[in-house]
C-alpha positions in Angstrom: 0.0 0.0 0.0 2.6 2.4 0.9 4.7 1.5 -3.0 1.1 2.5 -4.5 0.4 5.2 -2.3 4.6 7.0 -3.6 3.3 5.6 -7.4 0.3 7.9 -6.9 1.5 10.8 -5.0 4.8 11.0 -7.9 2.3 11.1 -10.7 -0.1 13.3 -9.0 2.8 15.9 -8.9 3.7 15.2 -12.3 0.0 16.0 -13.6 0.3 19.0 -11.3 4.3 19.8 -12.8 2.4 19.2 -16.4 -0.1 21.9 -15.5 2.0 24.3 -14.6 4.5 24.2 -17.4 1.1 24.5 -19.5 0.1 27.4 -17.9 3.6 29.0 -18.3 3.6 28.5 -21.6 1.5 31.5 -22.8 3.7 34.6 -23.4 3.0 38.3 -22.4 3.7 40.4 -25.8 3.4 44.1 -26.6 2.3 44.5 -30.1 1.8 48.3 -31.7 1.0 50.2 -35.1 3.1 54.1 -35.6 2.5 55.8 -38.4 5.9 57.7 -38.4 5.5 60.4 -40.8 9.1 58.8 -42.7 8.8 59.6 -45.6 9.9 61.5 -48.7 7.4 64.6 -48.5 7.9 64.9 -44.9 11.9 65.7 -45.4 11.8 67.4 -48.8 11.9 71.3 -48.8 8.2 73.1 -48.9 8.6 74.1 -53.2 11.1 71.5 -54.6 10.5 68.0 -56.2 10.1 65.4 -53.8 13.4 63.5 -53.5 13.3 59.8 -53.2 16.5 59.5 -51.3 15.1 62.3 -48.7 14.5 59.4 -45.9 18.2 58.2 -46.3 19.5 61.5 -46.3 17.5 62.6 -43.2 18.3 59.5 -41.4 21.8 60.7 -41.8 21.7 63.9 -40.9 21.0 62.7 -37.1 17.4 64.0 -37.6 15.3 65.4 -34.4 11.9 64.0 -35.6 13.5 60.4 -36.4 15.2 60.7 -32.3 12.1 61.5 -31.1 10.3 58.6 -33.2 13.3 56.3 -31.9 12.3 57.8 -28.4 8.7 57.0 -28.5 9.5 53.9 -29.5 12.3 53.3 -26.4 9.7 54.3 -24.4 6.9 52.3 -25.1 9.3 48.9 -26.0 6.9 47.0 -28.1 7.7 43.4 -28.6 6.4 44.0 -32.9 6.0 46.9 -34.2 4.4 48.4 -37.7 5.8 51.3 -38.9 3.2 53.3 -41.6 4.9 56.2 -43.9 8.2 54.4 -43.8 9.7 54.8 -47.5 10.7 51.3 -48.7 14.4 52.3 -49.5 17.6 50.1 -49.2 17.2 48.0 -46.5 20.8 48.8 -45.3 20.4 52.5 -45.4 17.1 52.2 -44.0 15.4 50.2 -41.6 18.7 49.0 -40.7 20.6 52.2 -40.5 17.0 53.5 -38.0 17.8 50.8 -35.6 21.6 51.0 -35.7 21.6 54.8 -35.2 18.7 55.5 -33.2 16.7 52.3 -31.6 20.3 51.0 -30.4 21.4 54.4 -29.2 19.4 56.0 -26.2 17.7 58.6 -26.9 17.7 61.2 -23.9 18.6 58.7 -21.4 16.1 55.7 -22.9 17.4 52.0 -22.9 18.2 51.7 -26.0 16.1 48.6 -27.9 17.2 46.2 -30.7 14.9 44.4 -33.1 16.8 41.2 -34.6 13.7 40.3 -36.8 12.6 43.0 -39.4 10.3 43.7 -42.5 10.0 45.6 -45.6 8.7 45.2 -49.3 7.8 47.1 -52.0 4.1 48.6 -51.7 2.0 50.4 -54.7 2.5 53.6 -54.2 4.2 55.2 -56.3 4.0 52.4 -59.3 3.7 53.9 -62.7 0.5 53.0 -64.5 -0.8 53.8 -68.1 -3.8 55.0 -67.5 -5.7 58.1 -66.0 -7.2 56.4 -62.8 -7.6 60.4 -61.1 -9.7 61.8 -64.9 -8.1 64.5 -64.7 -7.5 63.8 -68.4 -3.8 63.6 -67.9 -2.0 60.1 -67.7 1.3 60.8 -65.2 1.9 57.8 -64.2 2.5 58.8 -60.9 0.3 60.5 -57.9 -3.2 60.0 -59.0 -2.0 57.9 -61.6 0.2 55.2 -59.6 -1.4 52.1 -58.7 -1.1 54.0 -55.2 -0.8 57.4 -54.5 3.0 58.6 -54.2 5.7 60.1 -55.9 7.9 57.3 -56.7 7.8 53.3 -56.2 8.0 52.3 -52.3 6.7 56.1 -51.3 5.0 55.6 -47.8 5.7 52.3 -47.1 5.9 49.8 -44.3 7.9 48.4 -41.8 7.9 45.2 -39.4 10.1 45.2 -36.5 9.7 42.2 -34.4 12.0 40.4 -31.0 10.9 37.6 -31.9 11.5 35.5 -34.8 9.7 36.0 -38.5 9.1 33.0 -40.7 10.7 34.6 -43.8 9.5 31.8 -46.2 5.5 31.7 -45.2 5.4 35.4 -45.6 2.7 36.4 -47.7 1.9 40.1 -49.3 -1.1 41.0 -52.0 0.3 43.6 -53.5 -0.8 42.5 -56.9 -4.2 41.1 -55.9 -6.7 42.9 -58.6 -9.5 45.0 -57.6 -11.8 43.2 -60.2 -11.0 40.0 -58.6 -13.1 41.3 -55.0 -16.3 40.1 -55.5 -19.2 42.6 -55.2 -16.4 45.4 -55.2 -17.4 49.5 -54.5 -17.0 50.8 -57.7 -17.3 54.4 -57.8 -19.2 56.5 -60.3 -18.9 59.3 -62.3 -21.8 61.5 -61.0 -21.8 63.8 -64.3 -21.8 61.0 -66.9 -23.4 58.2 -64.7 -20.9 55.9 -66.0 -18.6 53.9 -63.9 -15.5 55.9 -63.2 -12.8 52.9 -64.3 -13.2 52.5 -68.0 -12.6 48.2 -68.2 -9.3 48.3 -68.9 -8.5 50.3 -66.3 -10.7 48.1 -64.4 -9.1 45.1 -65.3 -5.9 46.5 -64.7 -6.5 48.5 -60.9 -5.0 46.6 -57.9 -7.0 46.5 -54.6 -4.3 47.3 -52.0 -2.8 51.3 -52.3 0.4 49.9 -50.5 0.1 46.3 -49.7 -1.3 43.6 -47.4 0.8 41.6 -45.4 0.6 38.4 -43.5 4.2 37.7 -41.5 3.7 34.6 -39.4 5.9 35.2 -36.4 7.1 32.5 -33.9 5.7 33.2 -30.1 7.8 30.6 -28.4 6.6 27.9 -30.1 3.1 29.7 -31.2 2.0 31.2 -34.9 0.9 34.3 -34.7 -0.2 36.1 -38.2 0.7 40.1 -38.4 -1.5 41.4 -40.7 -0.5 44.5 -41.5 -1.7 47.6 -44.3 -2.5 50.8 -44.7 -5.4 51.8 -46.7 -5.9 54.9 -48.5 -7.3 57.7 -46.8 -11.2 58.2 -47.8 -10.7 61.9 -49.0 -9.2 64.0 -51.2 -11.4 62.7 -54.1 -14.6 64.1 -55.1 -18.4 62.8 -54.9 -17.9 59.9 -56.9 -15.8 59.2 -53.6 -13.4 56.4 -55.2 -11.2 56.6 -52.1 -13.7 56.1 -49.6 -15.0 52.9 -52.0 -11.1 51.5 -51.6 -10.6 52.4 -48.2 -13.8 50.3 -47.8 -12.8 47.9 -49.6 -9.2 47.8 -48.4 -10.5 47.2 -44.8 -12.8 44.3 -46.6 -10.1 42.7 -47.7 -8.1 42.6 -44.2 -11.9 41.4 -43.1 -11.8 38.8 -45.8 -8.3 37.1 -44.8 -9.2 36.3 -41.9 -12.4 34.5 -42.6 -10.4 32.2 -45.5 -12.4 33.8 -48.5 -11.6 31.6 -51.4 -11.1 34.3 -53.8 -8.3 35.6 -52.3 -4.7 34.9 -54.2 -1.6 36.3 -52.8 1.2 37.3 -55.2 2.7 34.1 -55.7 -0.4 32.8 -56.6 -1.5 30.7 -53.4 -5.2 31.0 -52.6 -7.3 31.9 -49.6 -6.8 33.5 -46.6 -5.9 32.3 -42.8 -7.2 29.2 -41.9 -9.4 28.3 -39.0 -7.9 28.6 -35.3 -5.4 30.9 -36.4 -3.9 33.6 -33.7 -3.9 36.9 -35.5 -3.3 40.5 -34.6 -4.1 43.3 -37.4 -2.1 46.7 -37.3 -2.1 49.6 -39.0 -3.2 53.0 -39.7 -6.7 51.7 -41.4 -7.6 55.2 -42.3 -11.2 54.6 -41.0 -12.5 56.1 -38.0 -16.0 54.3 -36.2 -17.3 57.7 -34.5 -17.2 60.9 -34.5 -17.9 63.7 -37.7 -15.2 61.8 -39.8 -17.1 58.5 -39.7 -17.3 55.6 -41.6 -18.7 52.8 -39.7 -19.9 50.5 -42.4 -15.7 50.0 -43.0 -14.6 49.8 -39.9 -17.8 47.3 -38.5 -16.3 45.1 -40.8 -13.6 44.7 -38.3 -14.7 46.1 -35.4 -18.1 44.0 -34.9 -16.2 40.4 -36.3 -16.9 37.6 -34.1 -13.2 36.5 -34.8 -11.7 39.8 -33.6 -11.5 40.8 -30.2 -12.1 44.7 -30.5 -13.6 45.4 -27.1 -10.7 46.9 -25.3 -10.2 50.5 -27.0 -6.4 52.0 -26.0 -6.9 55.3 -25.2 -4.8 58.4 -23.8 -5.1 61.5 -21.3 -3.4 63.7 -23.8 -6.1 63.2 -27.1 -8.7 63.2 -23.4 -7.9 66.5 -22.2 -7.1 68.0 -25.8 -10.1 68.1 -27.5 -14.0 68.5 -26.1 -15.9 65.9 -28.2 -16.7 62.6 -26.3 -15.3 60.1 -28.5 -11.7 62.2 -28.3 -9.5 59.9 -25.5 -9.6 57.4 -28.0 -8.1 59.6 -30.9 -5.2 58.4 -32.7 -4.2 61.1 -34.9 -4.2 64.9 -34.3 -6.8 65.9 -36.7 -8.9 64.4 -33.8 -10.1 60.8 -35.5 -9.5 57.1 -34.6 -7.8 55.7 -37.4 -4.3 53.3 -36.0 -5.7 49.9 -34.6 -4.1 46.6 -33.0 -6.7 44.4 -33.4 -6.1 40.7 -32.2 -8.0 37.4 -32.9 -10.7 36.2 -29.8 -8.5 32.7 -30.8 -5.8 32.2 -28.6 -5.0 35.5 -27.4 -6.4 37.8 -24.7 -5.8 41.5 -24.0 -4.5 42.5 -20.8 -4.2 46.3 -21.5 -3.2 49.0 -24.0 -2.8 52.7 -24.6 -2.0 55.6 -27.1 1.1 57.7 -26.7 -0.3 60.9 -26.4 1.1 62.5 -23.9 -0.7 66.0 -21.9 0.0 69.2 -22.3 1.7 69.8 -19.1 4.2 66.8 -19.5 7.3 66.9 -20.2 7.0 64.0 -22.8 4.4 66.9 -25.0 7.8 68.2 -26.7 7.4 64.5 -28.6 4.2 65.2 -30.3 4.1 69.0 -29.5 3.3 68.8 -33.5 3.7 67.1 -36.4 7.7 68.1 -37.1 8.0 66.8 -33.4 7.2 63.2 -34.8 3.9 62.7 -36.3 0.1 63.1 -37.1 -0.1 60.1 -35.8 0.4 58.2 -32.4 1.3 55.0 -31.3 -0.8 52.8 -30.8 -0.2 49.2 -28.3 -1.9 46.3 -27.1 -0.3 44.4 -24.5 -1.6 40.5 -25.1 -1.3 37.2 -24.2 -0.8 34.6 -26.1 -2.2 31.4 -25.2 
């Protein structure tokens, strides 16, 4: 009796050991979405052609914006980290060159941080086209004419920057995917002629994404989780026909569209579909779509924001954007022209929230100087979720 009552009491600890190594396996993680303002326009003088090599040459020049950026960033830490508005340049004299000289180097007595893992691809901005996608009855090729909005190729691009490891070969991106290809697309119309505002070769031709979509599986410990990541065009700056606003929708659809597995998704090396079931997932980026307030758009965002698969009830919010503006939807504000429009949205599958915020500091804090205005770093803040992944 005594042998089985040792027999019973080992394995009892070691279902109890088994338990607890279980339980110690989820993983705390700090995942956040900046758009950073780097970019070509933003460092080119106010009158002069926009210089594509105006990113590279700023990061040179020991730049005060990019230390503060590099400061928020020390600041905050996040584990994986989106940047929006980051020019897709040489890798070596950009992302790279950011996190030698600034992440790496502390920034008004900051830890300085290091991100092994990084991101970046080319995106549609920029991309010459043949056709007059603006009809403003001049083809350019670039601007209103690109297959995105910019001045050159890689204009306003994207950056990943992740601690933990990213499984280079299952990346996927849908730069490519075709417009036409979305089934039941938004496509605008031309409200003097009544006719659709994309002639059908233009139609045929128009790609979906105005940068890209990304998917970057990244390794939690032993655990997949998906980074999907974009930036859609802002829903302005067109007319009534609104063809933005129809792609911003329809941008945000297709994030919406990944996730559920549609099966007329193709990425662009031709593989088909979207996530599949039971798949941890957190969406970033500055969406360009805000739920409340005047600049409004909820049929886009519900698309995200009321999906069983995403868990979208903890909003990050901040004191500063609080205590800066009057309107009751402002301490969740993201941007300072007073919308919510930068998310970090994670799947209700295998991961729970824990907390969050906005860096958005007040007034009277000595941390204002970092977003005193846009030259101080950005329109935009950043935005973090601290999860769990389980």
């Amino acid at each position: 009796m005594k042998i089985k009552l040792i027999v019973a009491t080992v394995a009892s600890m070691c279902v109890t050991s088994f338990l607890v190594n279980t339980a110690s396996a989820a993983t705390n993680l700090r995942v956040a979405t900046f758009n950073v303002s780097m970019d070509a326009t933003n460092y080119t003088a106010p009158g002069t052609d926009v210089n594509p090599n105006a990113l590279v040459n700023a990061l040179k020049s020991d730049h005060q914006q990019i230390k503060n950026i590099a400061e928020i960033i020390q600041r905050v830490r996040p584990d994986i980290l989106l940047l929006n508005e980051f020019d897709y340049v040489s890798k070596s004299q950009g992302i790279d060159y950011f996190i030698q000289h600034y992440l790496k180097v502390s920034q008004n007595k900051q830890p300085a941080i290091n991100y092994p893992y990084t991101y970046i691809g080319p995106v549609n901005t920029g991309i010459a086209s043949e056709f007059d996608f603006d009809n403003d009855g001049k083809k350019t090729g670039k601007l209103g004419d690109a297959y995105g909005f910019g001045f050159f190729p890689g204009h306003y691009g994207m950056a990943v920057l992740s601690r933990y490891p990213i499984d280079f070969d299952k990346v996927r991106s849908l730069q490519t995917f075709k417009y036409k290809d979305m089934p039941d697309a938004q496509m605008p119309v031309n409200p003097e002629t009544k006719q659709n505002w994309y002639d059908n070769d233009e139609w045929q031709a128009m790609r979906l994404s105005s940068k890209s979509f990304l998917d970057l599986p990244i390794d939690i410990k032993g655990k997949t989780v998906h980074l999907l990541a974009s930036h859609p065009t802002p829903p302005v700056f067109d007319g009534d026909e609104d063809r933005n606003g129809k792609r911003n929708h329809d941008e945000v659809r297709l994030v919406k569209d990944y996730i559920e597995n549609a099966s007329y998704l193709y990425d662009d090396k031709g593989v088909k579909g979207g996530l599949k079931d039971n798949s941890r997932f957190v969406i970033v980026g500055d969406l360009n779509a805000a739920p409340e307030g005047d600049k409004k758009r909820p049929n886009t965002t519900n698309q995200l924001l009321a999906n069983p698969l995403i868990n979208s009830q903890f909003v990050p919010v901040s004191k500063g954007a609080a205590t800066s503006y009057s309107d009751k939807y402002a301490a969740a504000y993201t941007a300072h022209w007073q919308a919510r429009v930068d998310y970090v949205l994670p799947s209700t599958y295998g991961i729970s929230v824990q907390s969050g915020g906005v860096f958005w500091p007040t007034k009277n804090s000595e941390l204002y100087r970092l977003i005193k205005d846009r030259n101080a770093s950005s329109d935009h803040r950043m935005v973090w979720l601290d999860i769990l992944v389980k």
